[in-house]
Each structure stands twice: as C-alpha cells, then as structure tokens.
N, CA, C and O atoms as CSV, one atom per row, in Angstrom:
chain,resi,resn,atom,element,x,y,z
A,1,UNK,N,N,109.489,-76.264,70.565
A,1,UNK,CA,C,110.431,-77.039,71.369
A,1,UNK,C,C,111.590,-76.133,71.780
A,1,UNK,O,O,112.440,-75.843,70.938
A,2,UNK,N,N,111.683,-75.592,73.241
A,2,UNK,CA,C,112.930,-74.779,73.660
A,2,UNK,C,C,114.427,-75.293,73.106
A,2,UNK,O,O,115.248,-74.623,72.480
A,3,UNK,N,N,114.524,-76.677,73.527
A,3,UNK,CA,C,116.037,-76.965,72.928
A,3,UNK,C,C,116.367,-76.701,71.424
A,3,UNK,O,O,117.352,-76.008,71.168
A,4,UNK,N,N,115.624,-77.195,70.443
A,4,UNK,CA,C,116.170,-76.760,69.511
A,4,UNK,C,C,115.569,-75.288,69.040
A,4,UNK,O,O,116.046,-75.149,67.914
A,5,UNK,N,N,114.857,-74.255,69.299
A,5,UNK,CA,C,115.074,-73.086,69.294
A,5,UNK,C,C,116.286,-71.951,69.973
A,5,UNK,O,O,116.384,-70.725,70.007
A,6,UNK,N,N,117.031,-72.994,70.421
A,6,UNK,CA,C,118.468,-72.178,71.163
A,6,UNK,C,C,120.016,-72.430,70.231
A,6,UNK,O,O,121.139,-71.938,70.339
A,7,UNK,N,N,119.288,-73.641,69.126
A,7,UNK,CA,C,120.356,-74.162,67.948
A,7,UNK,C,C,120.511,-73.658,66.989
A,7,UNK,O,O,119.769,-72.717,66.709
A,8,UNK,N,N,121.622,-74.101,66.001
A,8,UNK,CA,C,121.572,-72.962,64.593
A,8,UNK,C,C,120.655,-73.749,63.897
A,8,UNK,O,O,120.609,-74.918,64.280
A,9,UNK,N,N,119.773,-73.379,62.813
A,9,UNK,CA,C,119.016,-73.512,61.862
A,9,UNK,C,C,119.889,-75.169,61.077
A,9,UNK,O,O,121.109,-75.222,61.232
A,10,UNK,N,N,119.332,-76.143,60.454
A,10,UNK,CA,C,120.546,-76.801,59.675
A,10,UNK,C,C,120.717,-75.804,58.774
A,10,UNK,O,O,121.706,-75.234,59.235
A,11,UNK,N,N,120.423,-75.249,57.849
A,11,UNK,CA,C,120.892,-75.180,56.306
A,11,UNK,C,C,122.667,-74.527,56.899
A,11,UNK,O,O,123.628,-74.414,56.137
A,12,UNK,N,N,122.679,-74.289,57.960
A,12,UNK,CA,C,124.502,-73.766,58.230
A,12,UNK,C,C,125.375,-74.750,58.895
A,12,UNK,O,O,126.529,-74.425,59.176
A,13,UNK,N,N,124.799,-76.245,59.244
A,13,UNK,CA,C,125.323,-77.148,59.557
A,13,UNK,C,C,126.459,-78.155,58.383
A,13,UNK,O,O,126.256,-78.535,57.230
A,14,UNK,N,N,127.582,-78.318,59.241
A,14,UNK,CA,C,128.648,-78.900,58.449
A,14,UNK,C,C,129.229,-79.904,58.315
A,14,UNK,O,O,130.451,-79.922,58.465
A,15,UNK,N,N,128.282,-81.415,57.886
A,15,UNK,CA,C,128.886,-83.061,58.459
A,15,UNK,C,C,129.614,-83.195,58.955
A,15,UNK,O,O,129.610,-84.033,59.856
A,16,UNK,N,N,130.971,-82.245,58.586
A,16,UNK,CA,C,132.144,-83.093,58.451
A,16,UNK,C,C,132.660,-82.737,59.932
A,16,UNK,O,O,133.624,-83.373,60.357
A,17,UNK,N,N,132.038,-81.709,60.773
A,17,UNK,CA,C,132.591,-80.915,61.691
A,17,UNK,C,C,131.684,-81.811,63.007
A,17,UNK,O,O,130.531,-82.236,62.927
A,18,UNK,N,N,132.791,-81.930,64.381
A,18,UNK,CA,C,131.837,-82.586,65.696
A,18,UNK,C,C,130.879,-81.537,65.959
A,18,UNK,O,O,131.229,-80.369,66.127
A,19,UNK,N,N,129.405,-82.015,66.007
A,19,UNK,CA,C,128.447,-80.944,66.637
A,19,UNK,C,C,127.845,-81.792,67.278
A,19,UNK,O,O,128.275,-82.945,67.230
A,20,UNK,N,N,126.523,-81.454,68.174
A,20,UNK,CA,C,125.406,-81.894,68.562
A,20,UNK,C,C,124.323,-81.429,68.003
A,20,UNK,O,O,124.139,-80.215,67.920
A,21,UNK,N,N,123.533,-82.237,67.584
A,21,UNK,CA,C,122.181,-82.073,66.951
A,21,UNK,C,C,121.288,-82.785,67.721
A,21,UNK,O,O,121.369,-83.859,68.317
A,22,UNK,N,N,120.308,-81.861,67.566
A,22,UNK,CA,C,118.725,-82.128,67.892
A,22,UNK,C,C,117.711,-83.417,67.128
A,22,UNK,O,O,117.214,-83.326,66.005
A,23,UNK,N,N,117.607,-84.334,67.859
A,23,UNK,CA,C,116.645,-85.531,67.023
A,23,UNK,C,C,115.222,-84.911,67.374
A,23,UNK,O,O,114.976,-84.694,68.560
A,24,UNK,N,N,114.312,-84.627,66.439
A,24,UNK,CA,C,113.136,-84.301,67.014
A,24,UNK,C,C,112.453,-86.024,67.152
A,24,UNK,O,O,111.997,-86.418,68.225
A,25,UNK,N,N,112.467,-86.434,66.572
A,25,UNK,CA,C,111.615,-87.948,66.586
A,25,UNK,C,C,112.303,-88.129,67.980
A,25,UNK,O,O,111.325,-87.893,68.690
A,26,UNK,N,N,112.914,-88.284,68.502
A,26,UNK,CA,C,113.086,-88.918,69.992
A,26,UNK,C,C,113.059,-87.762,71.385
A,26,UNK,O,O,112.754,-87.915,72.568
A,27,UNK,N,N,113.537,-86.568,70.582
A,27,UNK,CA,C,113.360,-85.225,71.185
A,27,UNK,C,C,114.771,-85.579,72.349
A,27,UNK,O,O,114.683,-85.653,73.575
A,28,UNK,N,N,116.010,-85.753,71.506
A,28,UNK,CA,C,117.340,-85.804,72.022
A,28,UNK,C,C,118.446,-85.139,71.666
A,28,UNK,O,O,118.680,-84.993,70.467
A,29,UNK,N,N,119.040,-84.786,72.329
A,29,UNK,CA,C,120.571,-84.680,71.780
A,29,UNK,C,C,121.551,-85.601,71.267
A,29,UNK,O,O,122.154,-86.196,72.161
A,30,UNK,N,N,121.919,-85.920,69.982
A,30,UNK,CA,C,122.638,-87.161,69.148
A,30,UNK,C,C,124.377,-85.872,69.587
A,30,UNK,O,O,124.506,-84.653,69.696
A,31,UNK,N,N,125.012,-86.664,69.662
A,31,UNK,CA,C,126.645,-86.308,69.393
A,31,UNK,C,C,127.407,-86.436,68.372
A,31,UNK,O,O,128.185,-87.387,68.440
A,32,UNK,N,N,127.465,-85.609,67.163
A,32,UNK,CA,C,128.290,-85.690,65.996
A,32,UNK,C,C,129.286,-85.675,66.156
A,32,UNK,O,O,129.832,-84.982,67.014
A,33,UNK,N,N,129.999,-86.639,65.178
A,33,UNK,CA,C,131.466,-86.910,65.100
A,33,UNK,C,C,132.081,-86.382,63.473
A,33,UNK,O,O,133.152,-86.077,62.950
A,34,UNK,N,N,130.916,-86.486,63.184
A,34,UNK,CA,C,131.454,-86.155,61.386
A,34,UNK,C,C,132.170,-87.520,60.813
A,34,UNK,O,O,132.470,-87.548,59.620
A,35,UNK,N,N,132.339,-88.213,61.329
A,35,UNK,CA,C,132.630,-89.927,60.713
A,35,UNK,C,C,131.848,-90.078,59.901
A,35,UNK,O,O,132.517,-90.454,58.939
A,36,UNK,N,N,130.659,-90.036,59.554
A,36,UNK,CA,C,129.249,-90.513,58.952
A,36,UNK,C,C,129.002,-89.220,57.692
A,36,UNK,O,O,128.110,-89.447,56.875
A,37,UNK,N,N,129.735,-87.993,57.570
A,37,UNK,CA,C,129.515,-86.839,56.775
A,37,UNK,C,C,129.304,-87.439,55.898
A,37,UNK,O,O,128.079,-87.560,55.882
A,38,UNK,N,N,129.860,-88.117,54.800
A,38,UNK,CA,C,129.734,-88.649,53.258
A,38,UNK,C,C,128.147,-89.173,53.249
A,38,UNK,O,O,127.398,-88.645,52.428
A,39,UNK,N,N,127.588,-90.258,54.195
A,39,UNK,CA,C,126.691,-90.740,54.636
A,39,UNK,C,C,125.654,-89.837,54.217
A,39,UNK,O,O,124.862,-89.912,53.277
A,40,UNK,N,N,125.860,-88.767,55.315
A,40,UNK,CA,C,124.815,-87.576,55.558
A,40,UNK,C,C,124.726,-87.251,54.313
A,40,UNK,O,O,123.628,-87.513,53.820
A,41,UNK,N,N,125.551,-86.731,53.563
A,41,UNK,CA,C,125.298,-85.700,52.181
A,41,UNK,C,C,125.135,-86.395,51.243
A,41,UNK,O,O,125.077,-85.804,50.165
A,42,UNK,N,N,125.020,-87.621,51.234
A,42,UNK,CA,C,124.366,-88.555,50.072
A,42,UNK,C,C,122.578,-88.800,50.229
A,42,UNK,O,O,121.601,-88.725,49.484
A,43,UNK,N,N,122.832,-89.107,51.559
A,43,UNK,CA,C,121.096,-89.547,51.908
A,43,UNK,C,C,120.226,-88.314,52.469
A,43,UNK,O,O,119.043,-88.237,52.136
A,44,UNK,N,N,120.769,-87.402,53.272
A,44,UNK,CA,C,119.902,-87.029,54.061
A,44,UNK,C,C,118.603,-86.161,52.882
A,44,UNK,O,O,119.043,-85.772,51.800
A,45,UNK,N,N,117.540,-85.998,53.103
A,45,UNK,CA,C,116.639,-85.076,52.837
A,45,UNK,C,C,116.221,-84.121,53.475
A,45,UNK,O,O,115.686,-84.418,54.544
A,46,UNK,N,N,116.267,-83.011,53.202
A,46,UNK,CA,C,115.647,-81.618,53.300
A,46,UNK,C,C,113.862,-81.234,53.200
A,46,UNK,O,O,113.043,-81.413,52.298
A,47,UNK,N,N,113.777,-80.768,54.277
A,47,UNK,CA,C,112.342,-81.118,54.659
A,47,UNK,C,C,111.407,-80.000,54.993
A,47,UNK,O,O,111.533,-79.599,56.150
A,48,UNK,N,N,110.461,-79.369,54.237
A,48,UNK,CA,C,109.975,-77.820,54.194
A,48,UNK,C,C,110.225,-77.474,55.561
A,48,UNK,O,O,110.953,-76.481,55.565
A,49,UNK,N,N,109.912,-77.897,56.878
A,49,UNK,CA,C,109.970,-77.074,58.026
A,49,UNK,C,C,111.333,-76.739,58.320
A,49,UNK,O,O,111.697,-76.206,59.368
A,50,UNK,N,N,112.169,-77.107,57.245
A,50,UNK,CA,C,113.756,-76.768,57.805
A,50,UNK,C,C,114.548,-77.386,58.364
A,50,UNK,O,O,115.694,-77.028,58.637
A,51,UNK,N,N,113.903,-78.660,58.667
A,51,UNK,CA,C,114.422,-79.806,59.569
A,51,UNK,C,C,114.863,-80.701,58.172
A,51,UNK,O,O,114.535,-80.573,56.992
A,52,UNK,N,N,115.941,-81.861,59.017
A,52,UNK,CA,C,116.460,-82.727,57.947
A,52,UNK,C,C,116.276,-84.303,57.797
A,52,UNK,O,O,116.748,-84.724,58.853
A,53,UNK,N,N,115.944,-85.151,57.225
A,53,UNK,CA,C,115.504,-86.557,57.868
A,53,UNK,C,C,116.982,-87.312,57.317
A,53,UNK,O,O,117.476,-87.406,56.194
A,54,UNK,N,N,117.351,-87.713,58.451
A,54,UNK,CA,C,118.444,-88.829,57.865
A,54,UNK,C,C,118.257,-90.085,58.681
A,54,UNK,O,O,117.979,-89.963,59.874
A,55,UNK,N,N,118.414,-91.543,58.023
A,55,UNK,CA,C,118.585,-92.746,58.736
A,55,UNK,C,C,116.983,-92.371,59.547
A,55,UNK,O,O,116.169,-91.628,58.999
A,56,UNK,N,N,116.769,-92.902,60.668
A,56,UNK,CA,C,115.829,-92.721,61.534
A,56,UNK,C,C,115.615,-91.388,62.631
A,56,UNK,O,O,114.876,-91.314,63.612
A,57,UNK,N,N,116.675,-90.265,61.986
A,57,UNK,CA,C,116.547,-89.050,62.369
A,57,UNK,C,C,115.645,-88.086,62.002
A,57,UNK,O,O,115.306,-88.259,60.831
A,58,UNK,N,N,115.073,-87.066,62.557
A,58,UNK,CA,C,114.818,-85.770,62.118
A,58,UNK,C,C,115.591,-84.819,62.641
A,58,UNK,O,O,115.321,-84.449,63.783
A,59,UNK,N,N,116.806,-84.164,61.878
A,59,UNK,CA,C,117.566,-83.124,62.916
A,59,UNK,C,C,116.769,-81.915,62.893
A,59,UNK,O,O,116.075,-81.782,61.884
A,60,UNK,N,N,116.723,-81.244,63.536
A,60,UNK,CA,C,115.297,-79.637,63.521
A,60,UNK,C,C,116.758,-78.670,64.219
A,60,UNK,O,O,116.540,-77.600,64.786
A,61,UNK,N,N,118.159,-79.207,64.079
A,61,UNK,CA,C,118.667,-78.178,64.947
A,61,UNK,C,C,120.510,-78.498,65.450
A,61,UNK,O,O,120.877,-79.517,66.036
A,62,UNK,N,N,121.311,-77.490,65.084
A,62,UNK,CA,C,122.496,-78.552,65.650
A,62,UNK,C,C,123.072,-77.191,66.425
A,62,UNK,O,O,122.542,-76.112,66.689
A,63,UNK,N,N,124.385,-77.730,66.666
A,63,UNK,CA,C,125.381,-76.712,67.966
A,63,UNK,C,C,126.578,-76.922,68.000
A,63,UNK,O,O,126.925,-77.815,67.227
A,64,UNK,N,N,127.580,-76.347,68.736
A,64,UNK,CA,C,128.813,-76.595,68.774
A,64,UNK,C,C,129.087,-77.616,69.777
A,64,UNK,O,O,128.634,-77.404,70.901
A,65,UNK,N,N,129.692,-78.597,69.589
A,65,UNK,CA,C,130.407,-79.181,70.714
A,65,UNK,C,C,130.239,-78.169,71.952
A,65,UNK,O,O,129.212,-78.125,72.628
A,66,UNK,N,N,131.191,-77.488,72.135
A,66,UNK,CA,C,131.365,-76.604,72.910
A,66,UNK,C,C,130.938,-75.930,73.826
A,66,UNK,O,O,131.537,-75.476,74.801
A,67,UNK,N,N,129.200,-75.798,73.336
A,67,UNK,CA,C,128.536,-74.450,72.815
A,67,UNK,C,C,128.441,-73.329,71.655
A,67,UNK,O,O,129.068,-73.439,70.601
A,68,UNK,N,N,127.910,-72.648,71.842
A,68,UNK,CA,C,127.719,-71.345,70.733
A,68,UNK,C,C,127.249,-71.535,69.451
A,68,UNK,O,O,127.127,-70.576,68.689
C-alpha cells in the first residue's frame, strides 16, 4: 500500500501528540488529536506485521500533521 509506506513505522508513534494515521481496514487517513491517548495505551494491541489494532482500527502507519 503506497500511502502508508511514505509513514513512520508505529512503534515511534506518540498518542498524546496530533498526527494522521493510516486505517488499513478502511484504507484511510483518521486525524489524531491525542484526546483518546490514555484510550490508545490501555487497549490498543500490537500486531506481528507492525501494524496496531485499536477500537475498529488497524493503524499500519502514522505522520505529522504537517507532514514529515
């Protein structure tokens, strides 16, 4: 999948910080706010391909707001 091969890996992703992440199950861009961080680091699971499953997500990939 090109889009999230242009993202950082999760294991360097930071709840608490606004990013955009990659949903592979819908094959979208979600908009992080970091509101939900506590959320994330209680539930999410870590998933051999490197990707992360949270709620009805698979993130495979996140980014800066910004870019970069």
């Amino acid at each position: 999948m090109s889009t999230a091969s242009t993202l950082h890996p999760m294991t360097g992703f930071n709840p608490s910080e606004p990013a955009i992440l990659h949903d592979r199950v819908a094959d979208q861009i979600v908009t992080w706010t970091g509101e939900q961080a506590d959320d994330f680091r209680r539930a999410c699971r870590a998933r051999d391909d490197g990707s992360v499953a949270w709620r009805e997500y698979v993130f495979d990939g996140w980014g800066n707001v910004l870019g970069g």
